[in-house]
C-alpha positions in Angstrom: 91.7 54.5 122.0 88.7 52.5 124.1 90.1 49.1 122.3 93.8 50.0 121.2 94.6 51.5 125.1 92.1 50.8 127.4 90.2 47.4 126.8 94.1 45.3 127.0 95.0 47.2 130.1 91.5 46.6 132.0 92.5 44.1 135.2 89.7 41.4 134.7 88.8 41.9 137.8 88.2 46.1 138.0 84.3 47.0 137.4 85.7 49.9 134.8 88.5 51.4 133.7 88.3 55.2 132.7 90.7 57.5 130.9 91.4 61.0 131.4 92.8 63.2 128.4 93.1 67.0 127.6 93.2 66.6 124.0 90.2 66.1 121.9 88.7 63.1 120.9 87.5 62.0 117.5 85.6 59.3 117.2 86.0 58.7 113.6 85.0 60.4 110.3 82.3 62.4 110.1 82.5 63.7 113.6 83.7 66.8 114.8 84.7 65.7 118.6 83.2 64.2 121.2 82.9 65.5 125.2 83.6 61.6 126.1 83.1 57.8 124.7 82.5 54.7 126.4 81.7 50.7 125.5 78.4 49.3 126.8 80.2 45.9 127.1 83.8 46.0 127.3 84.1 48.6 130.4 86.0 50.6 129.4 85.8 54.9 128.7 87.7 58.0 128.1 86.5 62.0 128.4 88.6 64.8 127.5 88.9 68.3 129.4 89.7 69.8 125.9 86.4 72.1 126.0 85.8 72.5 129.4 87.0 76.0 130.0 89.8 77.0 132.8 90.1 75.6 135.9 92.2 78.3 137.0 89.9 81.4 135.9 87.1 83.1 138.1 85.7 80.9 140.7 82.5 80.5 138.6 84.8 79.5 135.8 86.6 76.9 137.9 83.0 75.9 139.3 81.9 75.4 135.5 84.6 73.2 134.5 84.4 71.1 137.1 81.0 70.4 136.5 81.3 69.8 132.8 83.9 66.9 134.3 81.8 65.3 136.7 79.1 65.4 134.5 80.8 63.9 131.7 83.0 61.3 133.5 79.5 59.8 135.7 77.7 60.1 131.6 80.7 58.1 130.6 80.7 55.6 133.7 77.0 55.2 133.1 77.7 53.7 129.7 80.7 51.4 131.3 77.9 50.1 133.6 75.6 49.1 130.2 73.3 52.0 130.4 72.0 53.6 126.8 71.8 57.3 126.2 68.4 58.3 128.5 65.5 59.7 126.2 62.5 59.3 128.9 63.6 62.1 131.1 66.2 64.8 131.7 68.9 62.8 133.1 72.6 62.6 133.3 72.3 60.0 130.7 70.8 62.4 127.9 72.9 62.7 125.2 75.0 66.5 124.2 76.6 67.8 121.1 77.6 70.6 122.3 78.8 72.6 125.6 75.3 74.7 126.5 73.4 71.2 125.9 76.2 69.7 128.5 75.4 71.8 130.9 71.5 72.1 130.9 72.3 68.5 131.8 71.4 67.6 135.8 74.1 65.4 137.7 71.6 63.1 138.5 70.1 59.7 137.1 66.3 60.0 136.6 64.3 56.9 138.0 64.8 54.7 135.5 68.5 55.4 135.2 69.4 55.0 138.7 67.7 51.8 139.3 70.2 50.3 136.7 73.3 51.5 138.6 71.4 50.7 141.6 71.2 47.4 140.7 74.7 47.0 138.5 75.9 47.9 141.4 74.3 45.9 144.5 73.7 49.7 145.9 72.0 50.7 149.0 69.8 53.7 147.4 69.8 56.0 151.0 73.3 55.5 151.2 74.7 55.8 148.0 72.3 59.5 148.5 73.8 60.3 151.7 77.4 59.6 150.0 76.2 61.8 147.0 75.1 64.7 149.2 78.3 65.0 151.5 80.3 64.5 147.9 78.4 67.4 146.7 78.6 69.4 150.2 82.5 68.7 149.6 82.2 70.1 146.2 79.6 73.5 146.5 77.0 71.9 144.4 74.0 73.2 146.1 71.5 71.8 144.0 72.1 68.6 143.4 72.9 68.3 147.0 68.9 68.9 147.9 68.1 66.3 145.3 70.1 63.9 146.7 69.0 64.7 150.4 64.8 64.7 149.0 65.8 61.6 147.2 67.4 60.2 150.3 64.3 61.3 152.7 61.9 60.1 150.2 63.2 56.8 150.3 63.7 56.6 154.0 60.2 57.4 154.5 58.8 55.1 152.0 58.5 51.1 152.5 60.6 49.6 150.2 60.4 46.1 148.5 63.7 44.1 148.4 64.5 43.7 144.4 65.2 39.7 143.4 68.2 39.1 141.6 
């Protein structure tokens, strides 16, 4: 799909381009299905809602699912950015096989991460974490939203060096 679909119809000018499908996606034999796939070079990604539960059940339910999607569609936008699967910390950018290991998963990029989308980017850090914590205000995601306002008040209260490019 990611070469067949998505990498013709990528404007050369859009940062990404990032599919949406409810059907399950196989990445080839000897897989069983994967939550979402994504090219470290060619910008370009899909993630499927196939396994994500129902939106429409019990509020927790709903709550789950959309989790599970923002989870897997910023996991999948990481990789469109050129960033690997994370094995220094618990990050968003940690691999999952499986739905429980999805959502042990935090929203957020550990240090190392997020200085690569910082910088992929050209992202002020305080705002992109004041953006993130009325997002997840918006959104009832009460603990990644004090992450994202410590990160923010850490940063503001620390000097911080200008990166070269």
């Amino acid at each position: 799909m990611l070469d067949k679909v998505l990498k013709p119809k990528r404007p050369t000018n859009a940062v990404a381009v990032l599919g949406l499908t409810a059907s399950d996606l196989w990445p080839g034999k000897g897989w069983n299905y994967v939550f979402g796939q994504a090219s470290l070079s060619d910008r370009v990604g899909v993630w499927s809602l196939a396994r994500f539960g129902n939106l429409e059940g019990s509020r927790a339910e709903s709550q789950r699912v959309r989790m599970r999607t923002f989870k897997v569609a910023l996991h999948e936008t990481g990789h469109m950015l050129g960033i690997a699967h994370c094995t220094a910390y618990e990050c968003l950018m940690n691999g999952s096989n499986h739905l429980a290991e999805a959502d042990s998963r935090p929203l957020w990029l550990c240090p190392e991460c997020v200085q690569k989308v910082w910088w992929a980017c050209h992202a002020d850090p305080v705002k992109r974490y004041e953006a993130l914590v009325e997002f997840g205000k918006q959104h009832d995601l009460g603990t990644e939203v004090e992450f994202w306002q410590e990160s923010a008040n850490r940063l503001r209260d620390e000097p911080r060096a200008t990166p070269e490019r």
